[in-house]
VEXBALUM-439757 format. One record per residue: x, z, y of N, C-alpha, C in turn; residue in three letters. Coordinates in Angstrom, 3 decimals. Atoms other than C-alpha are relative to their C-alpha. Layout:
BEGIN
<pt <X; Z; Y>; <X; Z; Y>; <X; Z; Y>; ALA>
...
***
This chain:
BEGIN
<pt <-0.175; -1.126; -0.891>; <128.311; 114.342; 80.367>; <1.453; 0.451; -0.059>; UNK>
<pt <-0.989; -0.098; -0.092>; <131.253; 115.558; 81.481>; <0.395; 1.393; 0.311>; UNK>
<pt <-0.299; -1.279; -0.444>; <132.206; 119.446; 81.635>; <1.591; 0.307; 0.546>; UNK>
<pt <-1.502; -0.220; -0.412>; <135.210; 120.186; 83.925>; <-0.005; 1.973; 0.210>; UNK>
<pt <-0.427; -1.439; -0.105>; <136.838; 123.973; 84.451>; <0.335; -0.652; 1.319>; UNK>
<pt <-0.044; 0.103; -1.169>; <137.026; 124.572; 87.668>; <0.750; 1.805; 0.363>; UNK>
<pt <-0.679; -1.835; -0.544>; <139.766; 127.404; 88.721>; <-0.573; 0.907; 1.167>; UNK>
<pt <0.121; -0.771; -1.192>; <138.576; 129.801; 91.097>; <0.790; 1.365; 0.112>; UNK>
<pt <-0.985; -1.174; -0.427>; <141.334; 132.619; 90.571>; <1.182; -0.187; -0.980>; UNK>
<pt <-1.598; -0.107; 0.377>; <145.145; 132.593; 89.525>; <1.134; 1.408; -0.090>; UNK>
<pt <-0.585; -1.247; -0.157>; <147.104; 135.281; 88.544>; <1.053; -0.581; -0.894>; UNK>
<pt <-1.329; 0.204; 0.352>; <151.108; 135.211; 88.268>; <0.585; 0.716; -1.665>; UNK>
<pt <-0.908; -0.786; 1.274>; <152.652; 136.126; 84.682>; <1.453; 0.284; -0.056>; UNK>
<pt <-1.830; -0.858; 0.087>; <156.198; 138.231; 84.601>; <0.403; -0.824; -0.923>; UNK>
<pt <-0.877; 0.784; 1.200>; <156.824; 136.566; 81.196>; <0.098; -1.223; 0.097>; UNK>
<pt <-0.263; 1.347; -0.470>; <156.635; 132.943; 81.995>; <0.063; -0.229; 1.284>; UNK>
<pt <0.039; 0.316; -0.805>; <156.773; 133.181; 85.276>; <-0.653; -1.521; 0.379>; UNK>
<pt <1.349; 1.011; -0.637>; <153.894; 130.708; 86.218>; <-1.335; 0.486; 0.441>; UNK>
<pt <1.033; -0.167; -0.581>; <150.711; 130.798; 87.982>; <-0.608; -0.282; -1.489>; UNK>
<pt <0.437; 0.370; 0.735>; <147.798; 130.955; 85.489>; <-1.642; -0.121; 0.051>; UNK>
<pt <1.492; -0.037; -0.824>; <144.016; 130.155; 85.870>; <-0.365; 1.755; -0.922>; UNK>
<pt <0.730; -1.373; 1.169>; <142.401; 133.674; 84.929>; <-1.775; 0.085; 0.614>; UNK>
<pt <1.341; -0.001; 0.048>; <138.731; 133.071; 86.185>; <-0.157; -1.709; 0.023>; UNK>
<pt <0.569; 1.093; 0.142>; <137.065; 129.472; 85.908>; <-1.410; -0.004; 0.462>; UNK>
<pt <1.406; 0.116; -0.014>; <133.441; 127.967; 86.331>; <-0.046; -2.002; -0.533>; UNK>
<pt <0.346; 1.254; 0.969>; <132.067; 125.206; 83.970>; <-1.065; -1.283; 1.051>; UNK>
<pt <0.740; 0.978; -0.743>; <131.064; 122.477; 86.077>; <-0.944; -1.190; -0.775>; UNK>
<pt <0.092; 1.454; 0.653>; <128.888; 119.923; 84.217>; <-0.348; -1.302; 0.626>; UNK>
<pt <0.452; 1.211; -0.907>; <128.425; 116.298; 85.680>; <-0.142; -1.323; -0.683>; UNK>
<pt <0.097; 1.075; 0.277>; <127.124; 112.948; 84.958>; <0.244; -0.858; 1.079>; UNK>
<pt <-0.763; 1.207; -0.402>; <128.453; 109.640; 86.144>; <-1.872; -0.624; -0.312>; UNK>
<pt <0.807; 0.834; 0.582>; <124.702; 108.038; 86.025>; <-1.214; -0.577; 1.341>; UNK>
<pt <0.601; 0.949; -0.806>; <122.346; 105.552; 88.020>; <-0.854; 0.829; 1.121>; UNK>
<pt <0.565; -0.898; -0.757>; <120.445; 108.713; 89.436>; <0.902; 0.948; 0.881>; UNK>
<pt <-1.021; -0.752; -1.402>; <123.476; 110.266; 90.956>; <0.459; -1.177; 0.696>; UNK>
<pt <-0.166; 1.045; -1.180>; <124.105; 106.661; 92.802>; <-1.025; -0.101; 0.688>; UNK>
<pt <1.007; -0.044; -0.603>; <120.796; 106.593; 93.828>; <-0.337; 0.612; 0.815>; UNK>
<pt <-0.406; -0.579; -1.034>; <121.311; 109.655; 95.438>; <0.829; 0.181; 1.111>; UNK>
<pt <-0.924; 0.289; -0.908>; <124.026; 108.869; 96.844>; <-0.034; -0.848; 0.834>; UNK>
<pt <0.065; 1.326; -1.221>; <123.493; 105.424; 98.561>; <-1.433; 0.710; 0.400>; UNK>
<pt <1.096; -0.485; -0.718>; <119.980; 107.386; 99.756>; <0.763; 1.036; 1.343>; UNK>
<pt <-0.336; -0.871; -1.367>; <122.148; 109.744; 101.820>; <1.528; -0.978; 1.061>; UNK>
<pt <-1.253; 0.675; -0.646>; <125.227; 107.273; 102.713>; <-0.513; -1.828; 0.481>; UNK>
<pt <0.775; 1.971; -0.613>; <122.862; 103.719; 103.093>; <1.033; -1.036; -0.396>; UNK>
<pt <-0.643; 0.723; 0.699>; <125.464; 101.917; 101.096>; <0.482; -0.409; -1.024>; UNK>
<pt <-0.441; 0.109; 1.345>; <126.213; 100.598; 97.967>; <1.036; 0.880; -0.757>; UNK>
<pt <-1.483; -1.092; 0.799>; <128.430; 102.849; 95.579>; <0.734; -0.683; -0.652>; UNK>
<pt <-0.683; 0.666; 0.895>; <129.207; 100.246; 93.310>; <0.584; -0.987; 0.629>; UNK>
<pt <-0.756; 1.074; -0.942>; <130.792; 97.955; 95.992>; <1.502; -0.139; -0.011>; UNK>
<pt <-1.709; -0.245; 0.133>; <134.640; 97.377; 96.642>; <0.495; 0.630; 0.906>; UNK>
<pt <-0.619; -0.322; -1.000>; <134.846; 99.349; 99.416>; <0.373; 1.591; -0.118>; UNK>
<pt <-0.434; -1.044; 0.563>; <136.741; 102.382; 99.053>; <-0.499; 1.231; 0.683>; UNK>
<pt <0.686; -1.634; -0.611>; <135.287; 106.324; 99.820>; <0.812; 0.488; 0.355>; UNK>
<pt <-0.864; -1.517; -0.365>; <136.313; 108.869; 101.975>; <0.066; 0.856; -0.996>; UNK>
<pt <-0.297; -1.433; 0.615>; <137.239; 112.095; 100.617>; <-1.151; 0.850; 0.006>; UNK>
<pt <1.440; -0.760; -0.019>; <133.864; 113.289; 102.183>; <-1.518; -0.256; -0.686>; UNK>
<pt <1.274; 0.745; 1.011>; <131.916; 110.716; 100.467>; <0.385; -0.308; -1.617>; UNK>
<pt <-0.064; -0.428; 1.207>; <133.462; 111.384; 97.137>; <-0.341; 0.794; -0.327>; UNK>
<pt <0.738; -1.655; 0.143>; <132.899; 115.176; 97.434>; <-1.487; -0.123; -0.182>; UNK>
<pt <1.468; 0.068; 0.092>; <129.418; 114.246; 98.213>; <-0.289; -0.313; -1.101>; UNK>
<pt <0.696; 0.853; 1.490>; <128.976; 111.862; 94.922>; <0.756; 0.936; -0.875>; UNK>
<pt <0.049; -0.750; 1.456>; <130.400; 114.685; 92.569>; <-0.690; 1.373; 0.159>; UNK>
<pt <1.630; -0.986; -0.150>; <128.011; 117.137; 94.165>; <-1.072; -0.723; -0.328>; UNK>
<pt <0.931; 0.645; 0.596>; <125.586; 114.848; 93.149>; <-0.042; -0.696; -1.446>; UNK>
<pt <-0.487; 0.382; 2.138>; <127.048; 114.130; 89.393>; <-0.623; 1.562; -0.408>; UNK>
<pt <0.073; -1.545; 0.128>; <126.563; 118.096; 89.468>; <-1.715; -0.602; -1.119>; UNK>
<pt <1.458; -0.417; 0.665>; <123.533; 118.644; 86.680>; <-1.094; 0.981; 0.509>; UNK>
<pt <0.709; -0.961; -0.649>; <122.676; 121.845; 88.007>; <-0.028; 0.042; 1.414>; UNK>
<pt <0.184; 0.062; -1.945>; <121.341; 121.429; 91.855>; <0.374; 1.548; 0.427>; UNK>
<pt <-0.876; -1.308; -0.264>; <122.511; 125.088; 92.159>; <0.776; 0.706; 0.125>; UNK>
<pt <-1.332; -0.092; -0.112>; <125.867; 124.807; 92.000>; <0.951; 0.423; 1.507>; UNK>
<pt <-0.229; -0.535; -1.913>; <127.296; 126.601; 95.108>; <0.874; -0.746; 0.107>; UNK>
<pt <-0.617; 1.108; -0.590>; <128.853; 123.928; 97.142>; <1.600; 0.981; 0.246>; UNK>
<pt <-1.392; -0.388; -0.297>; <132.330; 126.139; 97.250>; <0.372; 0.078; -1.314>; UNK>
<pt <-0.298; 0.395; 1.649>; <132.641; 125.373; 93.338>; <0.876; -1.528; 0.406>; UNK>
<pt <-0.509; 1.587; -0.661>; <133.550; 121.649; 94.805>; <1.363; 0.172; 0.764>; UNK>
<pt <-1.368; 0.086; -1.131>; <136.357; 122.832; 97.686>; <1.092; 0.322; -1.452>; UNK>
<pt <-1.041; -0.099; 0.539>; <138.114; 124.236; 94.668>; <0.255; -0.474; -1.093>; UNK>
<pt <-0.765; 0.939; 1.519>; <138.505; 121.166; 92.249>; <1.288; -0.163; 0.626>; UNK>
<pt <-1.384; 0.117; 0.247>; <141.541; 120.842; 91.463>; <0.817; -1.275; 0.026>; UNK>
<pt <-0.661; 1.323; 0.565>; <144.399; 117.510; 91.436>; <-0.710; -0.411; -1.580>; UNK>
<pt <0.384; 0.640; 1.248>; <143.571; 117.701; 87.842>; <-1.620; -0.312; -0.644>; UNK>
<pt <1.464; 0.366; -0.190>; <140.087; 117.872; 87.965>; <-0.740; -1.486; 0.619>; UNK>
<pt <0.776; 1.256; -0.838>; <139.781; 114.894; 90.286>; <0.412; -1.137; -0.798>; UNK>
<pt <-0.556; 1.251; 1.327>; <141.766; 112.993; 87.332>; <-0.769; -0.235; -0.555>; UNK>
<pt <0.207; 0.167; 1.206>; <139.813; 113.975; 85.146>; <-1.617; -0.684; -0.051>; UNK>
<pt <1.640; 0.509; -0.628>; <136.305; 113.096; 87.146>; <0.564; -1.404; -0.076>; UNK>
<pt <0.150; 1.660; -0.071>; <137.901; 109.597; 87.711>; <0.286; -0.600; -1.613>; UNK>
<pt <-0.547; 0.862; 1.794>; <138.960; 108.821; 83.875>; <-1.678; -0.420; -0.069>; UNK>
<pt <1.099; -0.181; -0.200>; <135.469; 109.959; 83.665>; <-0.984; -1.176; 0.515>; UNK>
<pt <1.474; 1.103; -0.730>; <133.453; 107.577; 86.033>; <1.165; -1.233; -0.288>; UNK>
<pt <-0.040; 1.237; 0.394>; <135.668; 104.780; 84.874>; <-0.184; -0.691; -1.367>; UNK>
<pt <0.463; -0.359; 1.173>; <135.007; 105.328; 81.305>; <-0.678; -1.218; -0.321>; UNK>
<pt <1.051; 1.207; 0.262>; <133.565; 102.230; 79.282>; <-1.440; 1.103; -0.583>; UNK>
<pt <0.990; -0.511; 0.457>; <131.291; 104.548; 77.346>; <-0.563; -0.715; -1.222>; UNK>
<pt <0.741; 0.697; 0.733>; <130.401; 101.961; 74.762>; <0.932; -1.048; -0.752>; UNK>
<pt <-1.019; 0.493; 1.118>; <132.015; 100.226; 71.757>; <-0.424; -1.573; -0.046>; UNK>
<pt <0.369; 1.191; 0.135>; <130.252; 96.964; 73.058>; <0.968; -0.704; 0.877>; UNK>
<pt <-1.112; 0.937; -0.369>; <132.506; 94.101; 74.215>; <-0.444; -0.937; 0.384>; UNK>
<pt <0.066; 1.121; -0.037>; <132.299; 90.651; 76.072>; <1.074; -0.700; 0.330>; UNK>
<pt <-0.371; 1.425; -0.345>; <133.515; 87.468; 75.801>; <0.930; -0.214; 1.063>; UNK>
<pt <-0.343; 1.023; -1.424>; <135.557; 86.031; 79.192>; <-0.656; -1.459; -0.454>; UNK>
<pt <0.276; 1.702; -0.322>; <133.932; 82.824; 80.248>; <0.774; -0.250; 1.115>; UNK>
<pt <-1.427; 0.541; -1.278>; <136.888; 80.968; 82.307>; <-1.457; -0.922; 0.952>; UNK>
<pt <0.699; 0.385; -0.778>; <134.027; 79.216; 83.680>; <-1.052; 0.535; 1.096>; UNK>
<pt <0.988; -1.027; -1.390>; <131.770; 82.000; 85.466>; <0.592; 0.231; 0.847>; UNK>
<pt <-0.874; -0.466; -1.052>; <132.764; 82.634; 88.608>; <-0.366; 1.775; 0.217>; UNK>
<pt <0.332; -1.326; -0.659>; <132.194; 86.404; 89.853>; <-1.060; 0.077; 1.146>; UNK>
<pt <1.667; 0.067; -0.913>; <128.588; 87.117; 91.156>; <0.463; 0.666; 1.446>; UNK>
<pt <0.111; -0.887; -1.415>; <128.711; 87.834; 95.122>; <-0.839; 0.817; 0.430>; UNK>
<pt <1.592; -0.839; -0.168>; <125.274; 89.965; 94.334>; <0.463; 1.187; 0.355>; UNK>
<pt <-0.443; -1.416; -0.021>; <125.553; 93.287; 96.091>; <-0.826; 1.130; -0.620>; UNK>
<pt <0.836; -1.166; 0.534>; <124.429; 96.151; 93.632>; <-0.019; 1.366; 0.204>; UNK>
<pt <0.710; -1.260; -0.027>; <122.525; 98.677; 94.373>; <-0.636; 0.926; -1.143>; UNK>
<pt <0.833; -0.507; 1.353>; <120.693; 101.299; 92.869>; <-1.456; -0.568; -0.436>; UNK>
<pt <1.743; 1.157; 0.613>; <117.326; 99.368; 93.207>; <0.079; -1.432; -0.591>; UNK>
<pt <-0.120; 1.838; 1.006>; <118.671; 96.075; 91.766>; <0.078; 0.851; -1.131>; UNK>
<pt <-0.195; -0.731; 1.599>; <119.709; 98.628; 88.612>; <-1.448; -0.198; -0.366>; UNK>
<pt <1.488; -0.492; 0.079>; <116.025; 99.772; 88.985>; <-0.512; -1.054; -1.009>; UNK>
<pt <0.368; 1.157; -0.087>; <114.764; 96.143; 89.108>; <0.506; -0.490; -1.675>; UNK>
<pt <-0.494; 0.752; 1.177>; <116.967; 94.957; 86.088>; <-0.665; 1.101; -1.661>; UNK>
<pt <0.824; -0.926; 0.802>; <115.441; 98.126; 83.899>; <-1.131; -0.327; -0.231>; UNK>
<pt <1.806; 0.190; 0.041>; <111.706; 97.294; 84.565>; <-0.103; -1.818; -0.668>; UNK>
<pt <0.195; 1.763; -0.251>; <112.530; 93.476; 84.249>; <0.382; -0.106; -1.870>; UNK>
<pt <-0.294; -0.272; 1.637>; <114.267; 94.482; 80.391>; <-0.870; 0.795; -0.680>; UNK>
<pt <0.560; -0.823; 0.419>; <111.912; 96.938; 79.610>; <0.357; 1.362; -0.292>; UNK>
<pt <-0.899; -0.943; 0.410>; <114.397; 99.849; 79.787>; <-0.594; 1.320; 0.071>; UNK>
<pt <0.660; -1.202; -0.357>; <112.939; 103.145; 79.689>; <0.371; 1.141; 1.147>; UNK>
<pt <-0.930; -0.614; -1.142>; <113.895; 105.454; 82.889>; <0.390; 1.005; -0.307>; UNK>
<pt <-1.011; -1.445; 0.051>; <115.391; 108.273; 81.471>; <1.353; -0.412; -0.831>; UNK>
<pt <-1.386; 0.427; 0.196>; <118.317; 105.581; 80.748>; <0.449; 0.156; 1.280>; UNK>
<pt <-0.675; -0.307; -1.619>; <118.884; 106.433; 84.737>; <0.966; 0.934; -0.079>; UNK>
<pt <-1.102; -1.313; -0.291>; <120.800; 109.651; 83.304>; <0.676; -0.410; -1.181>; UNK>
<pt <-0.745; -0.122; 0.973>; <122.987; 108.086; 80.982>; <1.358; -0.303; 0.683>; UNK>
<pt <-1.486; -0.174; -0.926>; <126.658; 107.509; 82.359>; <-0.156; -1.819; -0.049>; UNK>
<pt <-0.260; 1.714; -0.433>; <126.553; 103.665; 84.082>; <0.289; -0.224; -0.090>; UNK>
<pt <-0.173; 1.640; 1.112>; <128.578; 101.974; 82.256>; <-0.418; -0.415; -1.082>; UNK>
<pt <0.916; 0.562; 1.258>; <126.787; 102.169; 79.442>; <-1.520; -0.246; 0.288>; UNK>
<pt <1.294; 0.693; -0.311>; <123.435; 101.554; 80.986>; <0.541; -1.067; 0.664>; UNK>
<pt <0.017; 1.709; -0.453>; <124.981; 98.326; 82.639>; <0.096; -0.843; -1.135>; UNK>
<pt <-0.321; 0.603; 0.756>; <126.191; 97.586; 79.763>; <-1.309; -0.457; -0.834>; UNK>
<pt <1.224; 0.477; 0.573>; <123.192; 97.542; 78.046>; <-0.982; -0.903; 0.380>; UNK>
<pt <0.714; 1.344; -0.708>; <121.500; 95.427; 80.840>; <0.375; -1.440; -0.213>; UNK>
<pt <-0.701; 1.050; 0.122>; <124.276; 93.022; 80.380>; <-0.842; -1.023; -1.650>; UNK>
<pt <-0.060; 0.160; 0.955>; <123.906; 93.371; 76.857>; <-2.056; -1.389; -0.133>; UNK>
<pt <1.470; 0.073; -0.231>; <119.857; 92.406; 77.401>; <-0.167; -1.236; 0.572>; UNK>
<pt <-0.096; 1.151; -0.433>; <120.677; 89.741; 79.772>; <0.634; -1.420; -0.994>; UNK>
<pt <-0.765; 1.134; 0.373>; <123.166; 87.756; 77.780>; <-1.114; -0.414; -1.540>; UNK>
<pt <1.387; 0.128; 0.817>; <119.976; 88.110; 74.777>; <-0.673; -0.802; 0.306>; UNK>
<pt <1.371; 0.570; -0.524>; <117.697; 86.638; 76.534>; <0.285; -1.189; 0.570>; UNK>
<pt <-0.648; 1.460; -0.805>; <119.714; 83.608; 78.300>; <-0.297; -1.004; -1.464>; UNK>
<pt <0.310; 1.004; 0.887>; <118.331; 80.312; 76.506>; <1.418; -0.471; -0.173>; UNK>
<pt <-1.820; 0.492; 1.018>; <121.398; 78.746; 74.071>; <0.640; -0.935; 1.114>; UNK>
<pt <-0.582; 1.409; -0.727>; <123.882; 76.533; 76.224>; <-0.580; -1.245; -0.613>; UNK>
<pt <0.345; 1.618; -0.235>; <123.013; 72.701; 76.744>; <1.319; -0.384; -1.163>; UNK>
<pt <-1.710; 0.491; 0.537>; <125.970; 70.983; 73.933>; <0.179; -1.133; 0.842>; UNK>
<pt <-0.331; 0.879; -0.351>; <127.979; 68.343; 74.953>; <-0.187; -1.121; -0.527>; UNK>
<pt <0.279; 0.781; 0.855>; <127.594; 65.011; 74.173>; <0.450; -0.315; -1.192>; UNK>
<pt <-0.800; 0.281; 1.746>; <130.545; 64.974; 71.177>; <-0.621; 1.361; -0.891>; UNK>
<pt <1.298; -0.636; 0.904>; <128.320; 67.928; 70.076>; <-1.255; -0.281; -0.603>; UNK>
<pt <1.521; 0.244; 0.674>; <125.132; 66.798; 69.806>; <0.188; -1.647; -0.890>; UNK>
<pt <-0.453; 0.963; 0.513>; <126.906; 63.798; 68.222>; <0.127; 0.255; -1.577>; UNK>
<pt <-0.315; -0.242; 0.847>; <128.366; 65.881; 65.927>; <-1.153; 0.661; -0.949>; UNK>
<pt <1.425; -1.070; 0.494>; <124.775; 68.484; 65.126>; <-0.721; -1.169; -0.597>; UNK>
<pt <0.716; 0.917; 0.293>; <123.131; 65.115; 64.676>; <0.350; -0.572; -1.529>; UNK>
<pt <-0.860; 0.113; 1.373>; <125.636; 63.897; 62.010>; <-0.004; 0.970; -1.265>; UNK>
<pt <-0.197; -0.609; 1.316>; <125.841; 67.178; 60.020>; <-1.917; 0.010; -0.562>; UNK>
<pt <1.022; -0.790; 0.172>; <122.176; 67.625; 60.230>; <-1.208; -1.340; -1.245>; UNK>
<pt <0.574; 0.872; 0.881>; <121.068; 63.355; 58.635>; <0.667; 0.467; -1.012>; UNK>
<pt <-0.678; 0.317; 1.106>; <124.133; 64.214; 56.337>; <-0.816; 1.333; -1.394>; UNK>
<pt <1.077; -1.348; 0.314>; <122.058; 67.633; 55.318>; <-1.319; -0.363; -0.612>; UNK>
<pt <1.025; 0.238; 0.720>; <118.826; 65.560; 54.660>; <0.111; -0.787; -1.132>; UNK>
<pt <-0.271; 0.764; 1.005>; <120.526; 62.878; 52.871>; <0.131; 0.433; -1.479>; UNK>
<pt <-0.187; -0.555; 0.833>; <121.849; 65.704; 50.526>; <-1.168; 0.591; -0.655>; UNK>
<pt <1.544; -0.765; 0.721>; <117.915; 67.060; 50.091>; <-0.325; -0.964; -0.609>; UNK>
<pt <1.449; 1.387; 0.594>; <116.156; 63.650; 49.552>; <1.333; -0.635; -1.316>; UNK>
<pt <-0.582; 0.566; 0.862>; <119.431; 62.855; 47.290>; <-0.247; -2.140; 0.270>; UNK>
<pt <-0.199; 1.291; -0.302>; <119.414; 59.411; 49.366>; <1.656; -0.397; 0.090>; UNK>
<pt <-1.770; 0.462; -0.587>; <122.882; 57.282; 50.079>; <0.267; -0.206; 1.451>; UNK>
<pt <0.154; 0.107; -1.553>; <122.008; 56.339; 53.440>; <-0.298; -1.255; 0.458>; UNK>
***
């Protein structure tokens, strides 16, 4: 979760001469599979795609990060430059101290994801659904994590199974205490 301040009044100081926030409102918001869900339900398009958002369809998806559905929609007109930083650090965020691999050999899936493929990949892992409100990169990650589990071991090559074969007579030879 992510709590931003949100200025809604400024008042000038004589001694430093600067503007200074003197009222606020605590916005809290999640980055998670149920605020995309909402979102591609009112926009009919993927969120997680490469295609870049208006201004009106960003506003929309951090009214819908919003926790509290009660949040008066003029809390939103007055985020701030730094606020909108701090929402994007935010939704790009790994979230998770787990790591993969590069394979130079995968190419990049052309699958377009939605929020019902998420769905789909939850029910298909056994994920429980109140991982829908955790911040999406760490529930992909965990799908990932789930997927790459469950993928049967690579095929070796033939100077592998050349080699597995070799350590594995030289392994019995050493039990049965034969020469060969």
């Amino acid at each position: 979760m992510l709590t931003v301040l949100v200025p809604l009044a400024e008042t000038f100081n004589d001694d430093t001469q600067m503007f200074e926030v003197s009222e606020s409102f605590e916005l809290d918001l999640e980055h998670s599979l149920a605020s995309v869900s909402k979102w591609e339900q009112s926009f009919e398009k993927p969120f997680l795609g490469s295609e870049d958002k208006t201004p009106e369809e960003t506003i929309a998806y951090i009214m819908m990060m919003a926790i509290d559905p009660k949040t008066p929609p003029e809390i939103f007109a007055r985020l701030s430059e730094d606020n909108f930083r701090e929402i994007n650090r935010y939704i790009g965020a790994k979230m998770t101290a787990t790591w993969f691999k590069a394979d130079p050999n995968q190419r990049p899936s052309r699958e377009v994801i939605t929020a019902e493929v998420i769905y789909q990949w939850m029910i298909h892992h056994n994920v429980w659904l109140e991982a829908e409100n955790w911040h999406i990169n760490k529930l992909l990650t965990l799908l990932r994590v789930c997927t790459e589990k469950t993928k049967p071991p690579k095929k070796m090559n033939r100077r592998q199974q050349i080699a597995e074969r070799q350590r594995l007579n030289a392994q019995r030879l050493a039990e049965r205490g034969g020469r060969g």
